[in-house]
C-alpha positions as CSV (number, residue, x, y, z in Angstrom):
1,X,-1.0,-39.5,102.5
2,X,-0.8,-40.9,106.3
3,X,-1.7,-38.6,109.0
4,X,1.3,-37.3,111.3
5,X,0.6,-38.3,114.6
6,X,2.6,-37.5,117.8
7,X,1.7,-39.9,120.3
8,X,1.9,-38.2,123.8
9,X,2.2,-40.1,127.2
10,X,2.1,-38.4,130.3
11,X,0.1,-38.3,133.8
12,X,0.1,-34.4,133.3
13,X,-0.5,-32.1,131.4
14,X,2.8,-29.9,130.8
15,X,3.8,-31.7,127.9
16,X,0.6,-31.4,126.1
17,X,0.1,-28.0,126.9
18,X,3.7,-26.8,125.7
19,X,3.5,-28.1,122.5
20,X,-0.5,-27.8,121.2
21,X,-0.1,-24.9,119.3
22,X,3.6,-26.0,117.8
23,X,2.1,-29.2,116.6
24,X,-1.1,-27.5,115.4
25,X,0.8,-25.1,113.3
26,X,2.8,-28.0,111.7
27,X,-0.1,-29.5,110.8
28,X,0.7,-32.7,113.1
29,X,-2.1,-34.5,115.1
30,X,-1.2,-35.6,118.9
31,X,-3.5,-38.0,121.1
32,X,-2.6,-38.0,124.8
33,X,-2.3,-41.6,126.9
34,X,-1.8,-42.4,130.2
35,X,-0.4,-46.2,130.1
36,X,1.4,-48.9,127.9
37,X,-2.2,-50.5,126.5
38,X,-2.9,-47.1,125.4
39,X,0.4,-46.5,123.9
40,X,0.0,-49.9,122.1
41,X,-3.7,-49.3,121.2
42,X,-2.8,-45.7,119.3
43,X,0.2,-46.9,117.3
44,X,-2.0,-49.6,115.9
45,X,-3.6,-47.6,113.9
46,X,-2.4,-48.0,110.4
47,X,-3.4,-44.9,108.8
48,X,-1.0,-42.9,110.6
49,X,3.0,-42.4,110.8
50,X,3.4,-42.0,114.7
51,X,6.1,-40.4,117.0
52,X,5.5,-41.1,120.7
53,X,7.0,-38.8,123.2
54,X,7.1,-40.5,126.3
55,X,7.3,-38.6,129.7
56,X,9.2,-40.3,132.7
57,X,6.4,-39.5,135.0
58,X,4.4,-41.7,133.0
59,X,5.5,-44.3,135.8
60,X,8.4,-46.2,136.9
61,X,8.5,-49.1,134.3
62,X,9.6,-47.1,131.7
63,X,11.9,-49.0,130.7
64,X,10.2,-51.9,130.2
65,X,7.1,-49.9,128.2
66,X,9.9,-49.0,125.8
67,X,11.2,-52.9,125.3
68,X,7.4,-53.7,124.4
69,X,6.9,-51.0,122.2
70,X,10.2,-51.8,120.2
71,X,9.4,-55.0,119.9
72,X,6.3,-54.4,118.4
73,X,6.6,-51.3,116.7
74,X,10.3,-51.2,116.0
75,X,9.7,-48.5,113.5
76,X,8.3,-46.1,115.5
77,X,10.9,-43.5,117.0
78,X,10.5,-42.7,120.6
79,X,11.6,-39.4,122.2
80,X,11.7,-40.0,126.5
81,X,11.3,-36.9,128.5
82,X,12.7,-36.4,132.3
83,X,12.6,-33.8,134.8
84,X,15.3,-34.6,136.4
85,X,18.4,-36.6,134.9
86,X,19.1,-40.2,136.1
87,X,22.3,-41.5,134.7
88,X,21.3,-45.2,135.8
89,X,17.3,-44.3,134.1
90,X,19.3,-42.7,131.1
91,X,21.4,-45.6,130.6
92,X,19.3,-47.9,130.7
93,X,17.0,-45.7,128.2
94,X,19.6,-45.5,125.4
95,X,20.4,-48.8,124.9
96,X,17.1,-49.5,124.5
97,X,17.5,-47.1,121.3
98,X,15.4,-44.6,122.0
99,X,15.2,-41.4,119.5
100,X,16.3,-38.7,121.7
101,X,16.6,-38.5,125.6
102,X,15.6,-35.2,126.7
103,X,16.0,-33.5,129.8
104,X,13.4,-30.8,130.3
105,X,15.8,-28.0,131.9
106,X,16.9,-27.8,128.1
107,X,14.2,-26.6,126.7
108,X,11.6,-27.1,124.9
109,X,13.3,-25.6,121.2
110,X,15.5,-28.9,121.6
111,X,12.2,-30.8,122.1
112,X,10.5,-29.6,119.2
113,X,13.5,-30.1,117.3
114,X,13.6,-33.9,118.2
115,X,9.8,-34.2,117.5
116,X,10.7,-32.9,113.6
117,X,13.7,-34.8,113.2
118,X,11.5,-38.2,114.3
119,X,8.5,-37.4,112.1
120,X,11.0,-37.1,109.3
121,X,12.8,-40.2,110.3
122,X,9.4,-41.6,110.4
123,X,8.3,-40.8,107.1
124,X,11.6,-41.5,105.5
125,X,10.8,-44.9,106.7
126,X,7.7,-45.5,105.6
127,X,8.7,-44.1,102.2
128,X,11.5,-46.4,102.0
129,X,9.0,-49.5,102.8
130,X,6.7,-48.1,100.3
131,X,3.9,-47.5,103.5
132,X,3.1,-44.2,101.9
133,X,1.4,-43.3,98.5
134,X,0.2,-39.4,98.1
């Protein structure tokens, strides 16, 4: 069976720290990056159904990290995190079909929820392409 892998990007560490010992305890791995190459680098791998959660802070190109990840890892969902809410950001986010947009002030049960809800979307797909044999 394929490792579960939560891919985190983020200049901080808030993320991280929040949701160690939730992943932990679901038995899902996390690797932390800093930039786009790294992004791309980690979901690579092909011994490993990845989510990435994907911070705002991680700079201002955001959006177009997102396009290049999508169009080389379609498959892979992608939860973006904010601080604060943008409208013109979270527009432009969405269409790009992003997982789940979440705004931090909500919580981080919603977060959690989202990561679950995209490593079972993620494993439901690689079922259904026959990616993963147990």
């Amino acid at each position: 069976m394929k490792k579960k892998m939560v891919i985190i990007a983020e200049l901080g560490s808030d993320l991280t720290a929040n949701l160690l010992p939730w992943l932990t305890k679901r038995g899902y791995r996390f690797q932390t990056v800093n930039n786009i190459e790294d992004i791309v680098a980690s979901l690579i791998s092909r011994n490993r159904i990845s989510v990435l959660l994907v911070d705002d802070s991680i700079g201002g190109l955001v959006c177009d990290d997102i396009v290049i990840v999508k169009r080389v890892f379609g498959e892979v969902p992608i939860i973006v995190t904010t601080k604060q809410n943008d409208a013109e950001k979270e527009k432009c986010i969405r269409k790009l079909g992003v997982f789940y947009y979440h705004v931090k002030a909500l919580g981080m049960d919603d977060l959690k929820t989202a990561v679950s809800c995209a490593m079972q979307n993620a494993v439901e797909s690689c079922l259904s392409y026959g990616q993963v044999r147990g």
